[in-house]
C-alpha positions, 0 to 999 in steps of 0.5 A: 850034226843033225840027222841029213836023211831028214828032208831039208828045211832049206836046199841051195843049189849051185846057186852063182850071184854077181854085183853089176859087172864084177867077179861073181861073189858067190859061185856055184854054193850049194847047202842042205839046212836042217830043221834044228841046226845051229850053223856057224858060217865062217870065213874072212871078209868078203869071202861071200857070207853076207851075200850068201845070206842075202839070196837065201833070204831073197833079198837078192837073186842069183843069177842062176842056181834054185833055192828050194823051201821046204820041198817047193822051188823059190820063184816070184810068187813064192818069194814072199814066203821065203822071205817071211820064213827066213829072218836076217837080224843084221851085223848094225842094228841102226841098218835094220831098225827104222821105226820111231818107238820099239812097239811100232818097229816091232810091229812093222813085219808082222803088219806087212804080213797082213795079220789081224791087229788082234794077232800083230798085238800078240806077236809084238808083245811075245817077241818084246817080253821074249827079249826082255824090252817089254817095258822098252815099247813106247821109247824111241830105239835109236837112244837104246844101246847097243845091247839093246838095239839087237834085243830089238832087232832080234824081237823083229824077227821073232815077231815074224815067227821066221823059222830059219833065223839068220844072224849076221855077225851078231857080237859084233860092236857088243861089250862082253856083257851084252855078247853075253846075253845075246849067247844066252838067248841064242841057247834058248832060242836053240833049247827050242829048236829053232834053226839059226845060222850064225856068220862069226869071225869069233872062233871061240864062240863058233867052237862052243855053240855050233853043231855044224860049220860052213866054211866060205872062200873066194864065193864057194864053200870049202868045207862043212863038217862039225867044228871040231873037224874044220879046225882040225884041217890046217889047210882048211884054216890057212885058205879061210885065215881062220886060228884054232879056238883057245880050247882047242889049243889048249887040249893040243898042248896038253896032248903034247906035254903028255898031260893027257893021253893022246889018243883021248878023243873028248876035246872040250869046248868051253870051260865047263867041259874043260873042268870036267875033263880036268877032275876025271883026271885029278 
């Protein structure tokens, strides 16, 4: 987990949101962000996660509670701000994109910004080249894949230069090659130090890739803490309907097989890790 003595990208504080007359779907959700952190937000459907993504945003207001940027309390005035700096790439991309070619979708955020055409060309062409879809730019988008459409909506945040990018249920509806890829570009994306936060009912990938987990039920956060010790907390994972990654598992099965001592702490993530652990041993 990153440094928490540094300040705050982004603070939510004790923020409550409820849709029209029913139960509130967040209650009382506050969460310190820090520059550079890889966030996995966990938890089963309808546990608050998308809704929670969607007020930080400032696509939706809670009903009580701030949300702080970089030091400044979010009100009407800013909340453009907060919206250009924090960036939803959604579960569907056909929900998020609705131009008619992929320059022109692109496009379409930095425009709203009121940017020079000179710097809206620049920051289109970046995100398009970024992603790979350069050549994509005059086709329609709705008759790219599925892969493809979330390099698109990916590119359209990137064009607004978001510095907190949010993705809601990324794999989602995506074949292991283009799942792939987009974790490919999520190591890059993290190589440089940008600030994500990840909804995923993927354990497996969550496990791998984040640095940090944020666990919803029932509105509220339940637990954050690194991966490893969220999945070590059983009743942490009965209240989210969450199961332990494979990796996780399988070093659990071989501590008790006596395979490897039981006190060894190294828990590897992913196969890479795995293999190393395996041949110090062999």
């Amino acid at each position: 987990m990153k440094n928490t003595t540094q300040q705050p990208i982004l603070q939510v504080k004790d923020i409550h949101f409820q849709y029209n007359d029913e139960k509130e779907t967040l209650r009382g959700v506050s969460l310190d962000i820090h520059e550079g952190e890889k966030i996995a937000v966990l938890g089963s459907n309808g546990a608050g996660k998308s809704t929670f993504f969607l007020n930080i945003n400032g696509v939706l207001k809670s009903s009580s509670g701030e949300i702080i940027y970089r030091g400044k309390k979010i009100d009407k005035k800013s909340l453009n701000e907060l919206r250009k700096n924090v960036g939803i790439v959604f579960q569907d991309a056909d929900n998020q994109i609705i131009a008619s070619t992929v320059e022109a979708e692109v496009s379409f955020g930095p425009m709203n910004l009121k940017l020079p055409r000179e710097e809206v060309i620049n920051r289109v062409d970046k995100a398009l080249r970024y992603m790979n879809i350069f050549d994509f730019k005059k086709r329609a988008p709705h008759y790219l894949s599925g892969g493809e459409k979330k390099r698109v909506s990916i590119a359209d945040i990137i064009a607004m230069e978001s510095e907190i990018i949010i993705f809601d249920e990324p794999t989602a509806a995506l074949d292991p090659l283009n799942a792939a890829m987009l974790e490919e570009v999520l190591g890059k994306m993290s190589e440089e130090g940008r600030t994500m936060l990840i909804s995923t009912h993927d354990v497996d990938f969550a496990y791998r890739w984040a640095d940090r987990a944020v666990v919803f039920s029932n509105g509220q956060i339940i637990a954050d803490d690194t991966p490893l010790n969220i999945f070590k907390q059983e009743d942490i994972l009965e209240q989210a309907s969450l199961k332990h990654p494979t990796m996780f598992d399988i070093y659990r099965i071989m501590q008790e097989n006596n395979m490897i001592p039981a006190d060894l702490a190294e828990y590897p993530r992913n196969i890479q890790e795995f293999q190393t652990m395996v041949a110090k041993r062999a």
